[in-house]
N, C-alpha and C positions, 0 to 999 in steps of 0.2 A: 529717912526715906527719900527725900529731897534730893541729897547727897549718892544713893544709890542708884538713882534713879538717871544721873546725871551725868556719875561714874560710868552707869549700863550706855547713855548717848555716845558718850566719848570712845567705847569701847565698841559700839555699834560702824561707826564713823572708820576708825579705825581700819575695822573688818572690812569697811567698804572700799576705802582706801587700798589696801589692799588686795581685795578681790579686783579693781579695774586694772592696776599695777600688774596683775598676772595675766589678763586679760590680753593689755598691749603688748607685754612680753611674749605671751603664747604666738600672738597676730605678725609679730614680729617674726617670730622664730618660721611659722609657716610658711609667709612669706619668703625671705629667704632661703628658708630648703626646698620652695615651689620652684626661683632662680636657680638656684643649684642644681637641680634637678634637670630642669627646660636648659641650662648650657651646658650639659653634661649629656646630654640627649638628644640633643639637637647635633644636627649634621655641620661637620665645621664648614664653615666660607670663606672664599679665596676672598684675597683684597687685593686695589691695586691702585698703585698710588701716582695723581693725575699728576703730570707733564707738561710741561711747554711743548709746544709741537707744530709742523708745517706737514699740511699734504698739498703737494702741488698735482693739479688736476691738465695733468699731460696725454696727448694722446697722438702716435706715431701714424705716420700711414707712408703708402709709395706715392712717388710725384711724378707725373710724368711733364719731360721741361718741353716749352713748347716756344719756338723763336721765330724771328723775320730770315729766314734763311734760303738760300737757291741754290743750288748746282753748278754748276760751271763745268762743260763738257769741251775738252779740247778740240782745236778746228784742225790739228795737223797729228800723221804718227810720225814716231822717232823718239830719242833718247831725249826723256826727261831730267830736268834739272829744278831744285826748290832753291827760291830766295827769300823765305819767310817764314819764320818761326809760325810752328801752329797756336793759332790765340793770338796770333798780333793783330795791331790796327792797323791798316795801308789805309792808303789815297788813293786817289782816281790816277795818281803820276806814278804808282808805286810796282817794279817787277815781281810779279810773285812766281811765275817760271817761265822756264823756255821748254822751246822744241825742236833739236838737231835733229831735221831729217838723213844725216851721213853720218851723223856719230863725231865728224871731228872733230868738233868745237864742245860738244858735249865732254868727250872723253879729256881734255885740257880742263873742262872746268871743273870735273872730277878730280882732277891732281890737285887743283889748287885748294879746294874742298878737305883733301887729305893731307895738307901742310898745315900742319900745327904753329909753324913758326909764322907763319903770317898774320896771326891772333894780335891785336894792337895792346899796348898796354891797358887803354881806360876798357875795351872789352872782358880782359883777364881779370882786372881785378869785379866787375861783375858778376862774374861768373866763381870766383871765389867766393864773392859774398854771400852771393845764393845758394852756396855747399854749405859754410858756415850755417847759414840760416835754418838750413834744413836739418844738419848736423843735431842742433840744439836744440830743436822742438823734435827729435826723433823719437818716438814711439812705438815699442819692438810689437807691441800689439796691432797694429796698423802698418805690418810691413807688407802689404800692396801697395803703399804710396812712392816707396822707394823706386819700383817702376814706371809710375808717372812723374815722380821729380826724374829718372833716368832721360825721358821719352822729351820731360821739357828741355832738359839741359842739351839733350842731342840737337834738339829742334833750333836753341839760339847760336851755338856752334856752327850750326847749317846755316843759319841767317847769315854769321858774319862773315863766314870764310866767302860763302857764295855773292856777298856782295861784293867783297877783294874782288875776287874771280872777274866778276863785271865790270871792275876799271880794270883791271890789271890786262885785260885780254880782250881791252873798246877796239883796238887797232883788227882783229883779227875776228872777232865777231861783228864788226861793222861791214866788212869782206863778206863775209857767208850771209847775214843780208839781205846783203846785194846782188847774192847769188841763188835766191830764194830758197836757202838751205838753210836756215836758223831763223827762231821767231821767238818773239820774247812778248809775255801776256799782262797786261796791267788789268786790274778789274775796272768794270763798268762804271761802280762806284764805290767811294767810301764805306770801309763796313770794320768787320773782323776775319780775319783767315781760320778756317778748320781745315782738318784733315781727312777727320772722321766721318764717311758714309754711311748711314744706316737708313733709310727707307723712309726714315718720320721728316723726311724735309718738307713734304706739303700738308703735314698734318697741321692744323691749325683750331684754334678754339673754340670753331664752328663745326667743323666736321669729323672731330675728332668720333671715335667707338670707344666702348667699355672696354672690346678685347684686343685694342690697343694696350693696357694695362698690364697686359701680360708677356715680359720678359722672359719665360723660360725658353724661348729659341732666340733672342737677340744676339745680332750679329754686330759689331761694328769695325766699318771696312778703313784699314789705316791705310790710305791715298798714299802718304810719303814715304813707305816702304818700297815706293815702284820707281824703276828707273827706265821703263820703257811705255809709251802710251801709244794706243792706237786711236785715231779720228773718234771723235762722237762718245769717249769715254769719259765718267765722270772724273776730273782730276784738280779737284778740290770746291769749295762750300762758302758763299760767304754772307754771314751773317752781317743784315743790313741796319740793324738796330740796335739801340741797347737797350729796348724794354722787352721783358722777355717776362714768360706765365710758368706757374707752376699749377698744374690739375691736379687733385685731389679728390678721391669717391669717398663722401664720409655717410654716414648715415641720416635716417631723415629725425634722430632725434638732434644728432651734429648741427644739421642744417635748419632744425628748428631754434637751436638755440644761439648758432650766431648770428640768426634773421635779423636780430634791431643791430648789432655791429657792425662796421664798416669796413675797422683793420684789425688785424692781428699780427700776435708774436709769436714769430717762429722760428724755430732751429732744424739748422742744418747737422743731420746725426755724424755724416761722414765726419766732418773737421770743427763740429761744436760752434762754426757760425749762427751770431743769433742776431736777427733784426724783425724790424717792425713792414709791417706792409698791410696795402687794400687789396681788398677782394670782392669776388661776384658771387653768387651764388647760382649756381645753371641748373637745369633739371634737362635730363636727355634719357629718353626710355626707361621712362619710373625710376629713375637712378639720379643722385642727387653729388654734385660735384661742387668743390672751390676750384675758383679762378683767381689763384695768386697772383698779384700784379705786381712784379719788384721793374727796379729803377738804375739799381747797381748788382755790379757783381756776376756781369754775365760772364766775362771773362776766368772767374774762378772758378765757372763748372761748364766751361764749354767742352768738357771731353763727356758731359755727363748726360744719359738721355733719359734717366730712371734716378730720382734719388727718393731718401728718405728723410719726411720731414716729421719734424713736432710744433703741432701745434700746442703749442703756451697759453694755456685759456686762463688760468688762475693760479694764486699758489696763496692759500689762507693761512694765516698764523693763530693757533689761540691754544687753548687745553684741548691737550689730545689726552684718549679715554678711548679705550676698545670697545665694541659694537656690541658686544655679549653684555656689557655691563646696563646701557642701556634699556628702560621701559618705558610701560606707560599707568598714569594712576588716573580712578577716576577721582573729581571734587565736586562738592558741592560749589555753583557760582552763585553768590551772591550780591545782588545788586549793589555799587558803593553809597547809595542814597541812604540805603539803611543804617550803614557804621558812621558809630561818632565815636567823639574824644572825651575818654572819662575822668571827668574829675581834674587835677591836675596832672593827669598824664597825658602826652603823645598818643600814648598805643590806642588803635582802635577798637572798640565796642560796640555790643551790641545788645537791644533790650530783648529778650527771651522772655516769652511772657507764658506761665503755668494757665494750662488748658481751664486746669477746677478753681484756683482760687484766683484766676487773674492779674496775681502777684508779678511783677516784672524783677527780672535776674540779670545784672551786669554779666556776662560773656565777654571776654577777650580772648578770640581764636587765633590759633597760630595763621600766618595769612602768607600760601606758597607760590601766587603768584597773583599776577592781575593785567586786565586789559583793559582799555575803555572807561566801559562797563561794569566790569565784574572783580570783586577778588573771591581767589579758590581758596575756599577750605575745606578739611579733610571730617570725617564721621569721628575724631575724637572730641571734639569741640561744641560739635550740634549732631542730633541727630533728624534722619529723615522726619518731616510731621511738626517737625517744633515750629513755632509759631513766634515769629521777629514784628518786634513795635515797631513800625517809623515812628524816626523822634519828628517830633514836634506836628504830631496827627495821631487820626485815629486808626488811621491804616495798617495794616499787619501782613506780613508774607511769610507765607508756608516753604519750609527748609522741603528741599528735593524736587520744589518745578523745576528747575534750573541745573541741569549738569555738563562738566563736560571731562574730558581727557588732555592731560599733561605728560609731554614726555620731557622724562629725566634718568638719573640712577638715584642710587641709594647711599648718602652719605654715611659712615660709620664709625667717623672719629671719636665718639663717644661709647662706643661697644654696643650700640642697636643701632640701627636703621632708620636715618631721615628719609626722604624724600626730598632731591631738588630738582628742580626744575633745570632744564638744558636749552639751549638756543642754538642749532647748529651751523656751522657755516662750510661744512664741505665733508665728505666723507668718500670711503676707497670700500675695500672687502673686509679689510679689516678695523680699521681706526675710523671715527670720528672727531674732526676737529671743532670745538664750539665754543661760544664767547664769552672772555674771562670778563671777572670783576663785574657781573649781571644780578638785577637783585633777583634774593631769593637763590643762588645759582649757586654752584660750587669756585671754590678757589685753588691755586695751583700749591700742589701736596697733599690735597685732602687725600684722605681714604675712602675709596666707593668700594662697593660689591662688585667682582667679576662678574659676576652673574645675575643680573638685573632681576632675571626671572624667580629665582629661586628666595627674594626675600621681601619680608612684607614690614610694614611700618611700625617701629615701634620694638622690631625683634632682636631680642638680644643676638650679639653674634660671637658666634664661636670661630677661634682664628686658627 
């Protein structure tokens, strides 16, 4: 009976054994066909896998150039003659033209002007060099420059020949003179020579207008195309400085944001000149302007009254990630006072203490970011209402006074959906640039979610 009875346990045991065995295999099998199921049914998701990237935070505008400049209006008429490259420097001792009231001396210094063979050696070969020069940085895209390297090279030609001219024919124009029939002009003072007329000579950084700004009717009047002047006409410009402005109308978030700056980096769009300079900031009829202040380089746009600059405000490096991928999740914050170090681990914990029996439960929450204060965790870990021991008291805090928002994407190198957290440092319409090697953060090659919006934590994804 003993033996039967004993037999029957062993047999009983057994059956139990095996009924839990079926149990987890059933549990098992469910599961798995609930995944199969949920990724087989669920909508697939783009992925897109994070990059090294730079967006530089560039922004173009028109400049209007604004210089020390004046007029110079001839005191006699008759047949003009140039002895000065446009854009060069003269002195107070320097001829920059005359004025043949009878044409004769004029018309001699015209011939001499037109003899090629009077070009000195050391003149030619600068004038070579400067073809070369141009030759090799020539860019078929940018052929209006070819005109103005034409307009400069005519301009030095004119320099040289017409300065021969002036010794070669001292005997004969010393005569006319004397005869009060030739006059020859040195400027008042030190400066640069233009050629170029246009109207903006007395504009200045004080009295400038808005609708200055607007070149769709600009003229500018080329002086050295003329071989005959009449009394009191403008016949040439000389710029008395070399500090010269560039204005700029940027907006009042522009002007808000280089408020604590001083200088900036900017490029010149024409010929991709890039340097550094100070600025002001003006305001003239609600309208909000930069006062570029350069120091060089007036000479390389002295034919220029209108350009285009960029302003260079930044250019960030870090993982680029498109803007769609991007969200935001809520967490629960948790004060750090509450997490300790369990046992012989590192990771942090927390005591979770049961409502009814008072019983305290080690929790180690996944923990997706932190400041100060607080680390975030997510509703798989704790839920709203739970009730956290401080250690070493009798104090306790309630899961859910404390929330906030984290934005990140959705990592998915595993075939579901993390959440990380993002820290951005610059962004356009489309990309975001933000900072690699961050805890908590993603690293460069992960796979995120295109679509920030469309995926939630934990969610298998279908590719």
């Amino acid at each position: 009976m003993s033996r039967k009875k004993k037999n029957n346990v062993v047999k009983y045991h057994k059956g139990f054994e095996l009924n839990i065995g079926f149990i987890v295999f059933f549990v098992i099998i469910i599961y798995v066909i609930f995944h199969i199921f949920t990724y087989f049914t669920s909508k697939p998701i783009s992925e897109y896998e994070v990059q090294q990237g730079t967006i530089a935070t560039n922004n173009i505008y028109k400049g209007l150039i604004i210089r020390s400049e004046s007029v110079v209006y001839a005191e006699e008429s008759g047949q003009l003659n140039y002895y000065v490259a446009n854009g060069s420097k003269v002195s107070s001792k320097d001829v920059v033209y005359s004025v043949d009231t009878d044409g004769s001396v004029s018309s001699k210094i015209t011939g001499e002007q037109n003899d090629s063979s009077a070009i000195t050696d050391k003149a030619a070969d600068t004038i070579i060099s400067d073809i070369n020069s141009f030759s090799s940085g020539y860019d078929k895209k940018s052929f209006s420059k070819v005109y103005t390297f034409k307009s400069s090279l005519a301009s030095t030609l004119t320099q040289e020949l017409s300065q021969n001219a002036l010794t070669n024919l001292s005997d004969m124009i010393t005569n006319a003179e004397a005869n009060n029939t030739f006059y020859t002009y040195n400027p008042a003072s030190p400066g640069v020579v233009s050629y170029g007329i246009d109207g903006y000579e007395d504009v200045t950084t004080d009295n400038f207008t808005l609708d200055q700004f607007n070149n769709s009717n600009y003229n500018n009047n080329d002086l050295s195309e003329n071989s005959t002047i009449n009394q009191l006409d403008p016949v040439y410009k000389l710029v008395t400085s070399e500090n010269w402005n560039i204005l700029v109308n940027v907006s009042d978030d522009m002007a808000k944001m280089l408020n604590d700056k001083s200088v900036i980096r900017i490029r010149f769009c024409e010929d991709d000149f890039v340097t550094t300079v100070s600025f002001d900031i003006l305001k003239k009829d609600n309208e909000y302007f930069l006062k570029l202040n350069l120091k060089n380089s007036l000479i390389r746009y002295i034919n220029e009254r209108f350009t285009n600059i960029e302003l260079v405000l930044n250019s960030n490096t870090g993982l680029k990630i498109p803007n769609s991928a991007i969200t935001q999740k809520e967490f629960f914050t948790i004060p750090k006072s509450l997490f300790t170090e369990s046992g012989s681990s590192s990771d942090l914990s927390l005591m979770v203490k049961d409502k009814s029996s008072n019983s305290v439960t080690i929790v180690k929450p996944t923990i997706f970011s932190e400041n100060d204060d607080f680390y975030f965790v997510d509703d798989d870990d704790l839920k709203e209402g739970d009730i956290i021991q401080q250690p070493d008291s009798s104090s306790t805090y309630t899961v859910g006074t404390d929330k906030d928002k984290l934005t990140g994407v959705y990592n998915i190198n595993k075939g579901y959906a993390v959440f990380k957290q993002i820290k951005k440092l610059s962004e356009n319409d489309n990309y975001t640039i933000v900072e690699s090697q961050t805890s908590f953060g993603i690293s460069l090659y992960d796979h995120i979610a295109l679509d920030g919006s469309a995926v939630k934590e934990n969610q298998t994804i279908r590719k």
